[in-house]
C-alpha positions as CSV (number, residue, x, y, z in Angstrom):
1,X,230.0,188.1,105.4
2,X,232.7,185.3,105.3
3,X,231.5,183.7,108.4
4,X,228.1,183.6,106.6
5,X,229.1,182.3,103.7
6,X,231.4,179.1,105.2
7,X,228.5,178.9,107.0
8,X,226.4,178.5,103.8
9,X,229.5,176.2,102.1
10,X,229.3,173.7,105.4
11,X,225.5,173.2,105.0
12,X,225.3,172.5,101.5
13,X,228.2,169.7,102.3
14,X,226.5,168.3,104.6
15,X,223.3,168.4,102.4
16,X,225.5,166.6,99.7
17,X,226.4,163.7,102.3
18,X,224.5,161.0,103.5
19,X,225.2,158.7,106.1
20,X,224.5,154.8,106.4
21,X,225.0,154.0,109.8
22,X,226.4,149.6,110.0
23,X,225.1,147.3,112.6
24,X,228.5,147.8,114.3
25,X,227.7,151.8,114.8
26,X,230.5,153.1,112.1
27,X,229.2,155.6,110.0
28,X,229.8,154.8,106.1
29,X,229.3,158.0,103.6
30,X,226.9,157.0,100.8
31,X,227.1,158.2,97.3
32,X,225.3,161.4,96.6
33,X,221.9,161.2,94.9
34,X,222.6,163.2,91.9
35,X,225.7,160.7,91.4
36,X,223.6,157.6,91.4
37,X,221.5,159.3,88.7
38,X,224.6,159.8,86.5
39,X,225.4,156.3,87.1
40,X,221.9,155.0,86.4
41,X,222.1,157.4,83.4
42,X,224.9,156.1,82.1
43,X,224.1,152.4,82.3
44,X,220.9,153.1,80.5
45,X,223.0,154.9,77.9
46,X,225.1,151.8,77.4
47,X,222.4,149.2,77.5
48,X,220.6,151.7,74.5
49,X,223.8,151.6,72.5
50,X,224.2,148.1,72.6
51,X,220.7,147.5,71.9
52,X,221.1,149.0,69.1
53,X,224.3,148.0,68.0
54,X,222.2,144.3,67.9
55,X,219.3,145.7,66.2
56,X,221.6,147.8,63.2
57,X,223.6,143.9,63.1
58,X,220.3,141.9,62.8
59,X,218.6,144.5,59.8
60,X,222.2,144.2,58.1
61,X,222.0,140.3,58.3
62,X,218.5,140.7,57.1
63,X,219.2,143.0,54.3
64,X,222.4,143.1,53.3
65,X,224.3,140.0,54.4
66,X,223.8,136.6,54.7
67,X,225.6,133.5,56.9
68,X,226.2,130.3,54.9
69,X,227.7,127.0,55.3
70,X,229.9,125.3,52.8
71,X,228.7,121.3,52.2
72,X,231.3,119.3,50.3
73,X,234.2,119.2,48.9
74,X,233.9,120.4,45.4
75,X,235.9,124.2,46.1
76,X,238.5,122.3,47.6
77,X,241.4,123.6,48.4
78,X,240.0,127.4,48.4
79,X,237.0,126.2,50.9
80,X,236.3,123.0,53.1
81,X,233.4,121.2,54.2
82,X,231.6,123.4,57.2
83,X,233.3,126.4,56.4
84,X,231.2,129.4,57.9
85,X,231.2,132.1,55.5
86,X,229.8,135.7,54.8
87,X,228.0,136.5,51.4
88,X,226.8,139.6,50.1
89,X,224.2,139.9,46.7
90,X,223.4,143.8,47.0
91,X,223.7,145.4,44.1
92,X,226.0,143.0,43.0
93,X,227.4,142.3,39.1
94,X,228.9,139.1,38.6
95,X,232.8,139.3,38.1
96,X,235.1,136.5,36.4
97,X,237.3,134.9,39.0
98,X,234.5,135.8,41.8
99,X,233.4,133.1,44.4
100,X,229.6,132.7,44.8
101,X,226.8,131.4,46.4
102,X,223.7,130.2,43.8
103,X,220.5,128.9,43.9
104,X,220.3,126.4,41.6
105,X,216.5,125.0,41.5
106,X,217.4,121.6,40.5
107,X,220.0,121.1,43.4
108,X,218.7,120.6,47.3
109,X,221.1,122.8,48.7
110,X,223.0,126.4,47.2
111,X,225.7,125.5,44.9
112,X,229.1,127.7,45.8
113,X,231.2,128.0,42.7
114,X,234.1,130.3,41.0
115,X,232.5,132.1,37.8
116,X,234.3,131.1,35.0
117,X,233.2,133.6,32.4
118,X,230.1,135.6,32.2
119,X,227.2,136.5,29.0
120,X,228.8,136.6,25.8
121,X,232.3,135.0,26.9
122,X,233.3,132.3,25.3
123,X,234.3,129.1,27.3
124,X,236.8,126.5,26.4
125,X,238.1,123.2,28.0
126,X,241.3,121.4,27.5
127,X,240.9,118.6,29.5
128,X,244.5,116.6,28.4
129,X,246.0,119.8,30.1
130,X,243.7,120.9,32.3
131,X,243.5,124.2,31.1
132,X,240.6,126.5,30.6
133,X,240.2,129.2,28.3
134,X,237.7,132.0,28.1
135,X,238.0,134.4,24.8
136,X,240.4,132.4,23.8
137,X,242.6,133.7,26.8
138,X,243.8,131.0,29.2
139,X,242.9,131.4,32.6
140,X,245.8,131.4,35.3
141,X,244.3,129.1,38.2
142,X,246.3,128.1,40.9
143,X,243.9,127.6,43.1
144,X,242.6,124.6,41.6
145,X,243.1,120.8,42.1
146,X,244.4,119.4,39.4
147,X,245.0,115.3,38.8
148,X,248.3,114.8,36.7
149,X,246.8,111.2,35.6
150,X,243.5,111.4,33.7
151,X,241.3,113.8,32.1
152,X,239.7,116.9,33.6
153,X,235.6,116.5,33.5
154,X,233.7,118.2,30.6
155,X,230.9,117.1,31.6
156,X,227.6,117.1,29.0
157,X,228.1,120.8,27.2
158,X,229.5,121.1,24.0
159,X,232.9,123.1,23.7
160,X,233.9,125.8,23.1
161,X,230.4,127.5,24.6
162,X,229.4,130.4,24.2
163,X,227.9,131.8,27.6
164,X,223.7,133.1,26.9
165,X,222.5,136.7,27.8
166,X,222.0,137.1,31.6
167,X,223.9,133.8,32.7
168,X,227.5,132.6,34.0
169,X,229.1,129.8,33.9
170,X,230.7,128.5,36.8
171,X,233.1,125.5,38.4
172,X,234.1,124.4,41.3
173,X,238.3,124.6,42.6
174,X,238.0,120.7,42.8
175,X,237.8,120.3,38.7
176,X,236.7,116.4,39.1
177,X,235.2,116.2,42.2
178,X,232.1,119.0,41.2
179,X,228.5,119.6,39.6
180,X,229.1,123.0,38.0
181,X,228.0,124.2,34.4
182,X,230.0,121.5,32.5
183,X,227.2,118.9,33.6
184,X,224.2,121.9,34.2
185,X,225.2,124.5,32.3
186,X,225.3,128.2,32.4
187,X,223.1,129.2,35.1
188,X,221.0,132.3,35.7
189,X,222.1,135.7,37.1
190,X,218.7,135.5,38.8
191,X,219.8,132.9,40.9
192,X,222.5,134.1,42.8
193,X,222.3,134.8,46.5
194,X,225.4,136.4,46.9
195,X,229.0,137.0,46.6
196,X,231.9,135.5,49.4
197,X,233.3,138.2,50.9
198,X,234.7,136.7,54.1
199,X,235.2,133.1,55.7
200,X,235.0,133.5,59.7
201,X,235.0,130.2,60.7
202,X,237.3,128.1,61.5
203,X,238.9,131.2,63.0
204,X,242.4,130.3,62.0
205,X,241.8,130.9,58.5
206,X,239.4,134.2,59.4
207,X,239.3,136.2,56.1
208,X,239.2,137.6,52.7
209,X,238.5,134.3,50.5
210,X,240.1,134.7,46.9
């Protein structure tokens, strides 16, 4: 019985084995076949994940996200000119102090401002001090460039203002050097493509913009 079965163990080993025989006679022991199906297996596996790993990224960036590029100066010193950044509109509701990216029709290119103050808020400029008010609550922004010589722009709108139903208004971190809603004034809800959510290029300043 034990003969029989070695026997058996020997020839199934040797049915697992195959031999390559080189131009110099040496015998070389090739993989078995069932392992080059688990390898070929498993390299289909990965090339399906990563598939679609790049197929979830590109409906997400289709969908959900969106890559823009910052032109100017005018959110100087938060952003700089060619900043790459990451922006996010679903199901967003505008928040004071937010960074966005708008569509403004009369502009050739997305506007990306601070909101200010949002419907009903009421907007006020001091432009002797450079301050900003909104309810009558002065906004704490150092973030901004401020000039110590000279007058911070007010642009053509009337203050104090009083924000309209389903509107924001917004400004750029570079008080003189930006078109925002003191020259266009409050701008649509409609017309916003998205919040910043992260800057990832250049990659030294990679992150959370505030």
């Amino acid at each position: 019985m034990d003969l029989n079965n070695n026997q058996n163990n020997q020839q199934s080993d040797k049915e697992e084995l195959n031999f390559e025989t080189t131009p110099e006679g040496e015998k070389v022991v090739q993989a078995p076949a069932s392992m080059k199906q688990r390898i070929v297996s498993s390299v289909i596996d990965l090339i399906d994940i990563i598939c679609s790993a790049i197929f979830l990224m590109l409906i997400l960036f289709i969908f959900v996200f969106k890559y823009v590029t910052v032109i100017g100066d005018s959110m100087n010193p938060t952003l700089h000119e060619n900043d790459k950044l990451i922006i996010s509109g679903m199901f967003y509701t505008p928040q004071q102090g937010d960074i966005i990216v708008i569509d403004e029709e009369t502009e050739s290119e997305p506007l990306i401002k601070r909101v200010i103050a949002t419907e009903g808020q009421v907007v006020d400029i001091d432009p002797e001090s450079w301050t900003i008010t909104v309810d009558g609550v002065k906004l704490d922004e150092d973030y901004t460039i401020n000039k110590v010589a000279g007058l911070m722009a007010v642009g053509s709108v009337q203050f104090p203002y009083t924000v309209e139903e389903g509107k924001i208004f917004v400004m750029g971190d570079n008080r003189n050097n930006s078109k925002d809603s003191r020259m266009l004034g409050a701008l649509d809800v409609s017309q916003i493509l998205g919040r910043v959510i992260v800057r990832v290029v250049p990659f030294d300043q990679m992150g959370k913009v505030k």
